[in-house]
Every structure is written in structure tokens, then in C-alpha cells.
C-alpha positions as CSV (number, residue, x, y, z in Angstrom):
1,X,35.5,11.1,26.5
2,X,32.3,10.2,25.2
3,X,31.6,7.5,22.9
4,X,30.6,7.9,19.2
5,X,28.0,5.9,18.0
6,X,26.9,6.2,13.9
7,X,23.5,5.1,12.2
8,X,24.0,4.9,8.3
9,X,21.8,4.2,5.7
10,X,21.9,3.8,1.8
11,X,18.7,3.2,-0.5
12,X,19.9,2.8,-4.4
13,X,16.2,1.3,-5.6
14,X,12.3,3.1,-5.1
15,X,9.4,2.5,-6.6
16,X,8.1,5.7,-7.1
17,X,11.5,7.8,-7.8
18,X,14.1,7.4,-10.5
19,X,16.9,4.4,-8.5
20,X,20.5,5.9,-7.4
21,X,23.4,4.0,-8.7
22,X,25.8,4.9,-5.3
23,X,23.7,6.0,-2.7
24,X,24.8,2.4,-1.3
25,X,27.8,2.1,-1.3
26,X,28.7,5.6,-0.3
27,X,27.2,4.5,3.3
28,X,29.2,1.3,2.9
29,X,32.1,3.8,2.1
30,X,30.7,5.9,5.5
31,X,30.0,3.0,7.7
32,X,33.9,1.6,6.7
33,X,35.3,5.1,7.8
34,X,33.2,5.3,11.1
35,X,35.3,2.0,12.0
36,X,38.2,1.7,10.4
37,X,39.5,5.1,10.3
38,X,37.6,7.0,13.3
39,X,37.0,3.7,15.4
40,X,33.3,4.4,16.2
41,X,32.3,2.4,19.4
42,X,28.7,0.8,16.9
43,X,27.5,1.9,14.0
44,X,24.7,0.8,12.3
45,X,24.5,0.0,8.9
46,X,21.1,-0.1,7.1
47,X,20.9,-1.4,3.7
48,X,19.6,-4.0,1.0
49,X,22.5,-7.0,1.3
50,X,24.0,-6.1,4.6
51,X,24.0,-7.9,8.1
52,X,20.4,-7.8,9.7
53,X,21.4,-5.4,13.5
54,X,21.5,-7.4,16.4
55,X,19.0,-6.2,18.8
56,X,19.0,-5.8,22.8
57,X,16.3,-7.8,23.3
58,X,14.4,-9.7,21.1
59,X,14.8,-10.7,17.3
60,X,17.6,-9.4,15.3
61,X,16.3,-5.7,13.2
62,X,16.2,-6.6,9.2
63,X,18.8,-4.0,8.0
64,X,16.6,-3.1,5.0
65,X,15.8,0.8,5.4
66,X,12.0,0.5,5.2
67,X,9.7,2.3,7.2
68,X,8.9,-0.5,9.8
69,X,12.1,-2.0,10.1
70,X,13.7,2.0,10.8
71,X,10.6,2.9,13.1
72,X,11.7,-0.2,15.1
73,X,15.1,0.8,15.5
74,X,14.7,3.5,16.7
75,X,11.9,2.3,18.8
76,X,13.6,-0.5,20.9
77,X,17.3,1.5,20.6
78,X,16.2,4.6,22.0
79,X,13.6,3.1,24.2
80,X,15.8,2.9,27.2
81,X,18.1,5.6,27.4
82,X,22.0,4.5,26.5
83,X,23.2,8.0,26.1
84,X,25.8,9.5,28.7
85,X,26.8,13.3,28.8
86,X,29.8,13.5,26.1
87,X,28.3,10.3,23.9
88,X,27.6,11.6,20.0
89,X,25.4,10.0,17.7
90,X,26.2,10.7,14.1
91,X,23.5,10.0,11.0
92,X,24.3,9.6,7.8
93,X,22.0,9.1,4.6
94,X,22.0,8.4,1.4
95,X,19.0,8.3,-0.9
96,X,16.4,10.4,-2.3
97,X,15.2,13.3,0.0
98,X,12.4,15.7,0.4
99,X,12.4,19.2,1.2
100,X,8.7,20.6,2.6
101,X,8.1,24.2,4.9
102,X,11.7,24.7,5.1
103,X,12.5,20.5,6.3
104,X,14.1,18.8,4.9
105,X,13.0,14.7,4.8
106,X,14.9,11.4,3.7
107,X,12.7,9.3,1.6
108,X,12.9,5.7,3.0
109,X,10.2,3.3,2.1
110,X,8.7,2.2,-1.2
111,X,12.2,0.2,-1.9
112,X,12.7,-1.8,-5.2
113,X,14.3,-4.8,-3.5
114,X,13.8,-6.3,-0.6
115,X,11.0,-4.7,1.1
116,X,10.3,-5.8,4.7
């Protein structure tokens, strides 16, 4: 059986956008399911006030959901593949979004606090 792996993120504060008052802790809610009740093998937890992610190699990944910090991520995670036939990866956000030409888009940078 293949192994499940989870990436969650939740932005409360923009800049630009009115701030969410759960978006937060509904991916600490997700993040707490993932490996309590489903026993995910890693997840990933990206949010203001949360653990920064170990990394492979190199310097730890600041867990703020900006731009840079996510583009890195998914840079040095997925840079060498770690997949095998069966393995799931599972995404979960929550924050503002942006539909444009039928896509749909989260909206991850311009954060309130904490901006890396």
C-alpha cells in the first residue's frame, strides 16, 4: 500500500483582501486529522505560528505560506523524485482564492504577519 503524504496550508491575514478569522485553524483542524485520525506518513503544515519544515538538505523551510518560502518547498521537495506507484499526496488550503478562465487559484502572498 502506498503512503499518504498531506501539504496543508492556512492564511487568516492579507494585505490586499479582507483577513479570514478560521482559515487557520481549519488546516490545524486538517493537519490534526491527517495524523491523528488517518495516520498520514508527513504532512506539512504551512502557517503563521507553526513549526518551520525540516528540509532534506539544507536549512529548515519557514512555514509561513508566502510565495518564496512555498516556491521553495516545492522546489527542493519535488526536486528529487520521492514518489512510488500507489503513494498519494493530498493538498489542502485554506484562504482567499481566485477564479480566472475557468482556474481556479489560491491567493498566498501579501500576508499581514509574518512575511518571509
Amino acid at each position: 500500500m502506498g503512503r499518504n503524504i498531506g501539504i496543508v496550508i492556512g492564511i487568516n491575514g492579507y494585505t490586499n483582501m479582507p483577513n479570514l478569522a478560521y482559515a487557520e485553524r481549519d488546516a490545524a483542524l486538517i493537519r490534526q486529522y491527517f495524523e491523528q485520525a488517518i495516520q498520514f506518513d508527513q504532512v506539512y503544515h504551512f502557517a503563521p505560528d507553526v513549526p518551520d519544515i525540516p528540509a532534506d538538505r539544507g536549512p529548515a523551510i519557514p512555514s509561513t505560506p508566502s510565495y518564496a518560502n512555498l516556491r521553495r518547498f516545492f522546489r527542493v521537495r519535488f526536486e528529487h523524485p520521492f514518489l512510488a506507484g500507489g503513494d498519494n499526496v493530498w493538498f489542502f488550503f485554506a484562504g482567499h482564492g481566485l477564479r480566472h478562465q475557468e482556474r481556479d487559484y489560491t491567493r498566498h502572498f501579501h500576508l499581514t504577519r509574518g512575511c518571509g
